[in-house]
C-alpha positions in Angstrom: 3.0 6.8 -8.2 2.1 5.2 -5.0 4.2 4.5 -2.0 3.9 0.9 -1.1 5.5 1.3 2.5 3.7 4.2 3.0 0.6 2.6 1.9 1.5 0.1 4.5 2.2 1.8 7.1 -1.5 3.5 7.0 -2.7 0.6 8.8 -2.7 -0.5 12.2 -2.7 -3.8 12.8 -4.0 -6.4 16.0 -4.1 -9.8 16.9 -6.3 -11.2 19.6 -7.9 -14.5 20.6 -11.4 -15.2 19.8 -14.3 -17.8 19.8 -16.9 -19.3 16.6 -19.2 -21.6 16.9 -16.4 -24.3 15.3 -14.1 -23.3 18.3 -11.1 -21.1 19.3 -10.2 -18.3 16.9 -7.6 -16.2 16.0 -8.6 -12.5 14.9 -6.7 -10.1 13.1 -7.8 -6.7 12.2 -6.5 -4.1 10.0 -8.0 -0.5 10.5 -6.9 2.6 8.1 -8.8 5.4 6.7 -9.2 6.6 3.1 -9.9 10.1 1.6 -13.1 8.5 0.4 -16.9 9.5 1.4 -18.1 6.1 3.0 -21.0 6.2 -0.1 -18.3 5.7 -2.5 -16.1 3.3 -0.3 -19.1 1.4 0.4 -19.7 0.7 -3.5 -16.1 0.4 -3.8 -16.2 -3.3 -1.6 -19.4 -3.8 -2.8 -19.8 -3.1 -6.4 -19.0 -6.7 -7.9 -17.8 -4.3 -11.2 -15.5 -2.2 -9.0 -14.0 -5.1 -6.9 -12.2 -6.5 -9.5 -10.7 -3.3 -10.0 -8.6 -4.0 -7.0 -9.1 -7.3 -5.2 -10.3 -10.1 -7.2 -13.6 -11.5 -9.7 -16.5 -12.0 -7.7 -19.1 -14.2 -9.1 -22.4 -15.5 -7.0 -25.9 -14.1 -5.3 -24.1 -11.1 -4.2 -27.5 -10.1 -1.5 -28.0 -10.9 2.0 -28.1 -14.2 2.6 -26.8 -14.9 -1.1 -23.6 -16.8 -1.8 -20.0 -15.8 -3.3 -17.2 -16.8 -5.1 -13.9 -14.9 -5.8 -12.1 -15.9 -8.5 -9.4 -18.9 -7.1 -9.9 -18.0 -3.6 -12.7 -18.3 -1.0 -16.4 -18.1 -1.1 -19.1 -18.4 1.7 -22.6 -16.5 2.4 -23.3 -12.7 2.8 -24.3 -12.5 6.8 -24.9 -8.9 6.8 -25.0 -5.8 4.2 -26.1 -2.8 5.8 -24.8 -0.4 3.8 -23.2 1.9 3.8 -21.6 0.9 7.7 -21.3 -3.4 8.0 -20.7 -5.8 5.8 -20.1 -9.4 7.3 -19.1 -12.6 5.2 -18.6 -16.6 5.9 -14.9 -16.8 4.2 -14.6 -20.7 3.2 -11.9 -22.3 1.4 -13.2 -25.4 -0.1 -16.3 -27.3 0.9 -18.2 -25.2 3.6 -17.6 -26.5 7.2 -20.6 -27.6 9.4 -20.3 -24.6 11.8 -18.8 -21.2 11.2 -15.2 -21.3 11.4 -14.1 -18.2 9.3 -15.8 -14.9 9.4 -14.6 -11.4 7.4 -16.5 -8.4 9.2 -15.7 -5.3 7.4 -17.0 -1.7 8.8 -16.9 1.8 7.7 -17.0 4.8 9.6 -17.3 8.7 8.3 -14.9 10.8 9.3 -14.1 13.9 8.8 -10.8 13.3 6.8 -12.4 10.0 5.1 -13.8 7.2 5.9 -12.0 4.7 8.3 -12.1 0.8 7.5 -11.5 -1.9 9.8 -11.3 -5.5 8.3 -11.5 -8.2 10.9 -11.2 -11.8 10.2 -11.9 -14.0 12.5 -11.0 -17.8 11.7 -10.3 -21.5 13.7 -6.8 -22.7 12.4 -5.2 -25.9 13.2 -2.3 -25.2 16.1 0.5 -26.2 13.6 -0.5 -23.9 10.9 -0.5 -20.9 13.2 2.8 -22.3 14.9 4.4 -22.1 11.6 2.8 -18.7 10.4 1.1 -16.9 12.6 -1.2 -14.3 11.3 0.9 -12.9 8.7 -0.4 -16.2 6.6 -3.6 -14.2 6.1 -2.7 -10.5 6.9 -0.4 -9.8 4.2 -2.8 -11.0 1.7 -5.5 -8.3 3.5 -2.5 -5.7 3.5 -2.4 -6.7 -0.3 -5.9 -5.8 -0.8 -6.1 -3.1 1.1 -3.4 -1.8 -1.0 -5.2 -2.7 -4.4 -8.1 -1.0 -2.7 -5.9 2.6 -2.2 -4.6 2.4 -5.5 -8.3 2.3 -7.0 -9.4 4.8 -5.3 -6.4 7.0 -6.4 -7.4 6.1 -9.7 -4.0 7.0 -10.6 -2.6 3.4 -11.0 -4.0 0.2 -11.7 -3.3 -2.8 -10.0 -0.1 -4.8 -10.3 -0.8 -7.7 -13.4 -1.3 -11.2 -12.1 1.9 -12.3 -14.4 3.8 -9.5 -12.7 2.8 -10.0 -8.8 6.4 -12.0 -8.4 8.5 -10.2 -9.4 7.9 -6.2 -8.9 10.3 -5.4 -6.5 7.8 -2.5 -5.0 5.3 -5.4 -4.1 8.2 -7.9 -3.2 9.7 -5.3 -0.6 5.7 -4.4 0.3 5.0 -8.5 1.0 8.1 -8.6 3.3 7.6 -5.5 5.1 4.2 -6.4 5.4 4.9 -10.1 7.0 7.6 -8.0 9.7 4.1 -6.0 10.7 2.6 -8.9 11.7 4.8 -10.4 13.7 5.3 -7.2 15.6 1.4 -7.4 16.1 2.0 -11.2 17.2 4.8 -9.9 19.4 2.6 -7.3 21.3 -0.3 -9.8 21.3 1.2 -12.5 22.8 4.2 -11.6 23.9 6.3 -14.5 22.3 10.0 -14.7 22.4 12.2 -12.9 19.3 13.3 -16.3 18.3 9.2 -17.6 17.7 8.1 -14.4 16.4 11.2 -14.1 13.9 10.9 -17.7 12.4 7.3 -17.1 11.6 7.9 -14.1 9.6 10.6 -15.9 8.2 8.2 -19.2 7.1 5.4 -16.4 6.0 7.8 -14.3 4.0 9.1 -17.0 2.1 5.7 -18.3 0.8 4.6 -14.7 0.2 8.5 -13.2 -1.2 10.2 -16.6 -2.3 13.2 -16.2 -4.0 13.7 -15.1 -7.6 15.1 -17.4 -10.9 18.5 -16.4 -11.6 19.2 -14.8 -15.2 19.7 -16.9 -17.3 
């Protein structure tokens, strides 16, 4: 059985500032390597059989240029796919937006030991959402799939049911550790005071970890 910290603490974590052609971005990256050849890695984020296997249904004109649609998230347009190495994706929720303002750029490198994957997302979001959050509003959901995406390439357990995402106490404790992570990346970014940094993990742990029923 996998270790969800563990798992978790694989990955290193960045925020920076950046620019698309809808305006002033925030990045964050995530970067951690598999014991996978990047052939096999490739297919795994490719493959729209294998990626529900660990992130979500994909539906759509999954080629260059072509469109996509996960299952009750976001969609956009396939940039690049130069496989086995770059793979770059509009990621829109809702109607697409006149100008780029959300970008997913995921890379592969060989290595000896694996291969190492860097996710990057790059998106414009309005001052107050990012005041409230900060970028654990998208990262734990990336951590979240970058853990799906460990536990399928293990092939030694499946990922955590829909129905059950609430209330396993491994994800629960994964979510929350996960939200801390980013705000020490916001932290070293920016160097905000305790106080900011703390109340955005607090606002982006609650969505992502919110409180149990009570037995009944």
């Amino acid at each position: 059985m996998k270790d969800f910290i563990a798992e978790l603490e694989a990955a290193r974590r960045t925020v920076a500032s950046g620019t698309l052609p809808a305006g002033a971005a925030h990045v964050v990256t995530l970067t951690r390597t598999y014991p996978a050849d990047v052939e096999d890695l490739w297919d795994a984020v490719t493959n729209p059989e294998r990626i529900p296997r660990w992130f979500l249904p994909v539906s759509g004109d999954l080629r260059l240029g072509g469109t996509y649609q996960t299952d009750g998230n976001a969609g956009g347009e396939i940039r690049v796919c130069d496989a086995p190495r770059h793979l770059r994706l509009t990621w829109v929720m809702g109607p697409p937006t006149p100008q780029d303002a959300s970008i997913v750029d995921v890379r592969l490198e060989p290595l000896a030991e694996g291969t190492r994957l860097t996710l990057e997302h790059t998106a414009v979001v309005p001052a107050e959402f990012w005041d409230t959050y900060g970028p654990g509003s998208v990262g734990v959901g990336w951590d979240g799939a970058l853990l799906g995406l460990a536990l399928h390439l293990d092939d030694g357990e499946g990922p955590i049911a829909p129905e059950e995402q609430g209330t396993d106490p491994r994800l629960r404790a994964f979510n929350t550790a996960s939200s801390e992570a980013w705000g020490a990346a916001l932290a070293a970014a920016d160097g905000l005071d305790a106080d900011t940094v703390a109340a955005r993990v607090a606002a982006t742990t609650a969505f992502y970890v919110p409180p149990l029923d009570p037995p009944r």
